[in-house]
N, C-alpha and C positions, 0 to 999 in steps of 0.2 A: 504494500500500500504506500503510494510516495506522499497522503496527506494525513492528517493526524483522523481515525473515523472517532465517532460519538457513537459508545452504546450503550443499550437501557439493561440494566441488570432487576429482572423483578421476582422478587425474593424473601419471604419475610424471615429467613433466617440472615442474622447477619454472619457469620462464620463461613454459610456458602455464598452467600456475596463476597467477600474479601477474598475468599479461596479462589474467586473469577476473577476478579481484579489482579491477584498476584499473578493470576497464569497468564491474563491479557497484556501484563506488564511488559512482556518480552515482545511486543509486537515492534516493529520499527515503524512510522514512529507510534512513539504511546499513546495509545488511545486517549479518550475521555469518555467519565463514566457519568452517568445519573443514574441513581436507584429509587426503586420501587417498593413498599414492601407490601402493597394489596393492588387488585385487578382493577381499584376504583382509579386508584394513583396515579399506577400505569398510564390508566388512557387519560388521564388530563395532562400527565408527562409530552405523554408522544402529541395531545394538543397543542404545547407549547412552542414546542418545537420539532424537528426533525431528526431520526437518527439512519444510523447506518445499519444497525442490527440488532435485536432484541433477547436477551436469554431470559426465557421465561420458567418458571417452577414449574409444574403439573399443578403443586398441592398448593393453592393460598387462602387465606382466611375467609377469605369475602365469595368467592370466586371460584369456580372449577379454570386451571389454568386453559383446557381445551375450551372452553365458553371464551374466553378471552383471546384465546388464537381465531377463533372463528370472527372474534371481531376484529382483528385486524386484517385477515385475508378478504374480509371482504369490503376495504377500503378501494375507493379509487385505484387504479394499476399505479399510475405515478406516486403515489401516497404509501403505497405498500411498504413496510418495510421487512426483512427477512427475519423469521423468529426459527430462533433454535431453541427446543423442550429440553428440559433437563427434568430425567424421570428419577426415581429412585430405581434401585437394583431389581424387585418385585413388582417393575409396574413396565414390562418391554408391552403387554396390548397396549399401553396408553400410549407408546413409541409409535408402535404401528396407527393407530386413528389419528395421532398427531401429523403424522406424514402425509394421512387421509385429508387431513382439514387444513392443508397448507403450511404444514412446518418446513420450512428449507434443510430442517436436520434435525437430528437430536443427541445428546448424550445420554448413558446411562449411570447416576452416580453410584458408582462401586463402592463398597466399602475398602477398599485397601485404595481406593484416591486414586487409580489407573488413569482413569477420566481427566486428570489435571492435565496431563499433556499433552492433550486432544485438544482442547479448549480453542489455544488459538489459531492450531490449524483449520477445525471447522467454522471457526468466527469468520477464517480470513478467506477462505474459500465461499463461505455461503455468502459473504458482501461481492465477492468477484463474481458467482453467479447472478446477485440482486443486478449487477451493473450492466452484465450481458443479456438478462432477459429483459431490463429497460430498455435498451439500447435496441433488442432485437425489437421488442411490442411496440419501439417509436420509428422504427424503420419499417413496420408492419403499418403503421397507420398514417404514416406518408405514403406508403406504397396507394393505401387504399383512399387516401385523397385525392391521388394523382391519378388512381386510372374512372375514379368519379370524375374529376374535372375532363381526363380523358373523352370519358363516354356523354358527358355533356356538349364537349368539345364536338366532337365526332358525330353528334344527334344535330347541331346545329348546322356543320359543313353537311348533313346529307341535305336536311329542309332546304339549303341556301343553293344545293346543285337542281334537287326538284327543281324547286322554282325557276333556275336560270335552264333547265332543261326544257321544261313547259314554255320557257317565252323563246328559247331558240325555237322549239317546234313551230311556233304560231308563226314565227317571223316569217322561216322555210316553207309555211304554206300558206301564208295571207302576201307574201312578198315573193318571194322567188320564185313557186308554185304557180303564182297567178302570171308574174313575168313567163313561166314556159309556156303555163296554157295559151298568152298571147302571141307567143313568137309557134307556137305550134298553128293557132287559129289561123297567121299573119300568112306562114309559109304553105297553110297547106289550098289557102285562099289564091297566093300569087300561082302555084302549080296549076291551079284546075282551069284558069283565063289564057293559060298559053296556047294560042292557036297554034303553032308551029314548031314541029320537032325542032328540041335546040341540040346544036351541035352534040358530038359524044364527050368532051371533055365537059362540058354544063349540066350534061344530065352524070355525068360520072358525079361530078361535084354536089350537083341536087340530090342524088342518091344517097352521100356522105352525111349532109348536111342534114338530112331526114333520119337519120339512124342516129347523126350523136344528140340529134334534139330529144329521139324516142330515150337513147338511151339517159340521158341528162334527169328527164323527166322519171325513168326507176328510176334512177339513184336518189334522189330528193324524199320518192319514196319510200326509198327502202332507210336511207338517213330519217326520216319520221317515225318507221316500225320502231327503229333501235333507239331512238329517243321519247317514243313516248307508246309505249306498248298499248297495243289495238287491243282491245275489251275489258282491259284490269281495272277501268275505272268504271266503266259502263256494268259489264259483268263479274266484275272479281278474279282473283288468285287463280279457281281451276282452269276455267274459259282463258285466258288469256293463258294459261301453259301450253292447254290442249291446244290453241291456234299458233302459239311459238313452235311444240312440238309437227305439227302438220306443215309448216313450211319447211322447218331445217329439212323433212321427208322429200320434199322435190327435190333438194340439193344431195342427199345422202339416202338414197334409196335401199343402197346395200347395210344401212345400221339401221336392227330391231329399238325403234324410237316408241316408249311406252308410255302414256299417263294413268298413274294408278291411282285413283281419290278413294276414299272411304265412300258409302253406299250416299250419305247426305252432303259431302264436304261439297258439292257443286254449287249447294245455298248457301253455303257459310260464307259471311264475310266479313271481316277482323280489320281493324282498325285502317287506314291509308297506307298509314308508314308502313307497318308491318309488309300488309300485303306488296309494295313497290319494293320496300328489302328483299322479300321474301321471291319476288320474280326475279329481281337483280340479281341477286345468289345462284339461284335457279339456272338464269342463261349464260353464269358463268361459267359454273359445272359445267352444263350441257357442250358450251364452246370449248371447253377445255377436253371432256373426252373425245369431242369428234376434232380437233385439231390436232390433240397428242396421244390418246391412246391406243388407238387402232382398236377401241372397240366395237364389237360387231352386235352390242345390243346396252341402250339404256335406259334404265326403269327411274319414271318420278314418282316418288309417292307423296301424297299429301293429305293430311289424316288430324282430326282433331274439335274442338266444340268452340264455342261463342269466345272462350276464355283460354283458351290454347292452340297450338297448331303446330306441328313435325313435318317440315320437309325436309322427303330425303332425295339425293338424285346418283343412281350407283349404274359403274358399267364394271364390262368383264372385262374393258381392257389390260394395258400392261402398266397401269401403275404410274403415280406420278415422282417424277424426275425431282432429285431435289433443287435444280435450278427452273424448273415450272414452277417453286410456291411463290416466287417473287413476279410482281408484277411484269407484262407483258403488253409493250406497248399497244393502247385500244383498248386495255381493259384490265380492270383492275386486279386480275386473280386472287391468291389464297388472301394475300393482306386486305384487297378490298371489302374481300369476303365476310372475314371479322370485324372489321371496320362497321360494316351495313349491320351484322351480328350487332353488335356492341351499344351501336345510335337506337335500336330498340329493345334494347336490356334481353337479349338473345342468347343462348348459349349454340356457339359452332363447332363441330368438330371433323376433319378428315383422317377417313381412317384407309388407307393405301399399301400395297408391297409390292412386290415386284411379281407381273404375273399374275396381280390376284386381284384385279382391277381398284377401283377406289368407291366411295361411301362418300359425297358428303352431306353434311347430317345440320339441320336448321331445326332448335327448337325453342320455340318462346311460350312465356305463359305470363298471362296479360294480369293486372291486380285484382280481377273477380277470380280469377284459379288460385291466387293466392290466399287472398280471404277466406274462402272455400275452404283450401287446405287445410288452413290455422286453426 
């Protein structure tokens, strides 16, 4: 210990008080004591101020000394301070419940005095555990600050991408959309008043110019499917799988593409967020096994009540790569994954090997399932 500790000796014998004092003497450097000699004392002691570590009696006047450890473990975590029991030789059960009710340790007082030279090694060890299990329970509850602000964090960038996803879509089809349909209306009006075969290089050129307008006009389309999924809003979660699933089918004819809902899930329909995470997830998976895994069949499942909902989305393929968990330009993979997870308090998990296709697994449960539960 490189600073002097303070601790509470509570004891109404004074003889085994002095007996701790002398054994604690040898500590570098020398403690400081305050004494006790009833459970009342004690705890207006440890009111006063702060200590390092407690040896407390089994036996005191007032007080069962375990009635008094019970009151201090069940202080504050920061407040706690480490109490070592000191039993008589005839009382090792009250050792053992001691350890039960949060004793950091205990001694047994021997009669041939053995116990004296124990004293300060278990004083000095149960304060170096008191300072590592602070240390750890305050690295614990920064942890769990930061991934609160996290998922607040993380819940606010998904709303803020909605949104600016929603007003790109409009833009692309109240603006751009409209500009094609009029350069389509425009060109296909000048084509039909040509009285006169135009040369071969003008109708080459017209032939061009009429395919990248067609094709111009999918792509706008298909940039709307992927920015603002066809029926999730209108219909919900399964309808908009099942019509994700039937397209990827014209492209990937050759992969068993499955949607499996439970008998009622088609009516179910679960908050916005959820449902828009819960697709976005979905056509992650989905683009990930038919981009990387070479699987020749994948099953969505989607299962659950007003107050819950499991999607899973599993192929046979070969497994994912550990440099596929990281994002992938175009789309967000495994990170984005947890991320959407996470913006509505979600638990994700993929489960993958080599060969043995992958699992991934979306399950949230909204605050009526929890209420429920409790």
């Amino acid at each position: 210990m490189n600073t002097s500790s303070c601790i509470l000796l509570v004891d109404d014998d004074e003889v085994d008080r002095r007996i701790c004092r002398r054994a604690l003497a040898r500590l570098e450097p020398a403690p400081r004591f305050v004494e006790a000699e009833t459970g009342d004392e004690a705890l207006l002691r440890l009111q006063e101020q702060g200590f390092d570590c407690v040896l407390l009696d089994f036996r005191l006047p007032d007080m069962d000394g375990l009635d008094l450890l019970r009151r201090l473990t069940a202080r504050p975590v920061e407040e706690r301070v480490p109490v070592v029991m000191l039993t008589g030789a005839d009382d090792v059960t009250v050792a053992v419940e001691a350890m039960r009710s949060g004793a950091i340790d205990y001694l047994v007082k021997d009669v041939d005095g053995r116990y004296q030279a124990l004293i300060p090694t278990v004083v000095e060890r149960s304060i170096r555990k008191r300072e590592l299990n602070l240390a750890r329970w305050r690295a614990e509850q920064a942890l769990a600050r930061h991934r609160l602000e996290l998922s607040d964090l993380t819940r606010r960038l998904m709303v803020q991408e909605k949104t600016m996803v929603r007003r790109l879509a409009q833009t692309l089809h109240d603006q751009l959309g409209q500009t094609l349909t009029a350069i389509r209306l425009g060109f296909d009006a000048l084509t039909s008043v040509r009285r006169e075969p135009a040369p071969p290089e003008v109708e080459r050129r017209t032939r061009l110019v009429d395919a990248l307008i067609d094709q111009a006009v999918r792509e706008v389309r298909q940039v709307l499917v992927e920015l603002r999924p066809p029926l999730l809003e209108e219909q919900g979660l399964v309808a908009a799988l099942d019509n994700e699933l039937r397209s990827r089918a014209l492209v990937h004819d050759d992969v068993d593409l499955r949607l499996e809902p439970q008998a009622d899930a088609a009516t179910l329909r679960w908050p916005a967020d959820v449902e828009y995470a819960a697709f976005m997830i979905a056509r992650e998976a989905i683009t990930n096994a038919l981009r990387h895994s070479g699987a020749g069949a994948v099953r969505v499942v989607v299962r659950g009540d007003e107050a819950s909902m499991v999607l899973e989305v599993a192929d046979d393929g070969s497994g994912i790569e550990p440099e596929r968990t990281a994002a992938t330009p175009g789309h967000l993979g495994m990170v984005g994954m947890r991320e959407r997870a996470l913006a509505i308090g979600a638990r994700h998990s993929v489960e993958s090997g080599a060969g043995a296709g992958t699992r991934v697994r979306l399950e949230w449960h909204g605050p009526q399932h929890g209420e429920a539960d409790g």
